[in-house]
N, C-alpha and C positions, 0 to 999 in steps of 0.2 A: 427525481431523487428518491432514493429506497431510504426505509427506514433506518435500516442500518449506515449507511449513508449522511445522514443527518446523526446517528446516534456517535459518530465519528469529532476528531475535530480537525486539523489542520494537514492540507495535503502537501505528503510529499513528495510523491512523484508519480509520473501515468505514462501505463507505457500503451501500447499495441500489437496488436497480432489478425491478418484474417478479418476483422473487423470487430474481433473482441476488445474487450479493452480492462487493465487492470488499473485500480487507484490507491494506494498507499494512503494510508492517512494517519497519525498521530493523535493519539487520545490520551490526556490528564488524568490518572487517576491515583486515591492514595495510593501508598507507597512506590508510586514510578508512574510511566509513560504506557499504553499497550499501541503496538503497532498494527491496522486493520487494512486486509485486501479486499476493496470492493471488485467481486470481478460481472461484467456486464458483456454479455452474449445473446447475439439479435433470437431472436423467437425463443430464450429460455428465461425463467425468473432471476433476476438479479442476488446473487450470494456474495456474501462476508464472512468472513473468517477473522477471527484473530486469531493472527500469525504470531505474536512474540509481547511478554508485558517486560520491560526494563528497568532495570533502579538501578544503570549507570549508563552514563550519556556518550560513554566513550564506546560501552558496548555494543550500543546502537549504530554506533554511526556503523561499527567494524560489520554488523549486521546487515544494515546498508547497504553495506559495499556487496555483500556476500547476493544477496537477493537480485542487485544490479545487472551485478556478473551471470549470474542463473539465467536471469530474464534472457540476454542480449543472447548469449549461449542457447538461448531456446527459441532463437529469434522472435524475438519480441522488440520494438520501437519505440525509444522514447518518445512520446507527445508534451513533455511539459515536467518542471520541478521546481520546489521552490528552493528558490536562493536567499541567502541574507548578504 
């Protein structure tokens, strides 16, 4: 687990590609939410980014959606999401 990694909180979805692999994760902070991609690629150091901070929940989701769509379109596979 990378730093950034743990500095994350709640994942929401992992996808695949080639043997990389991306993690989305949601992180609390004031004023909104920041959305972080942990991306993990064999023999390179583990990178994070934050991709997007929100302070509306609807904006997020539409976001989501938008990032999903990209992925699948860049062929990437999903591995895993969290559901409620």
């Amino acid at each position: 687990m990378t730093e950034n990694e743990r500095a994350t909180g709640g994942e929401v979805f992992r996808y695949s590609r080639d043997g990389d692999v991306r993690i989305y994760s949601l992180r609390v902070v004031a004023g909104g939410t920041e959305l972080w991609r942990i991306t993990f690629v064999p023999g390179e150091p583990d990178s994070g980014i934050l991709e997007e901070h929100f302070k509306n929940a609807e904006v997020a989701a539409q976001y989501f959606g938008e990032v999903e769509r990209a992925l699948i379109a860049g062929g990437w596979r999903e591995v895993s999401r969290f559901r409620l």
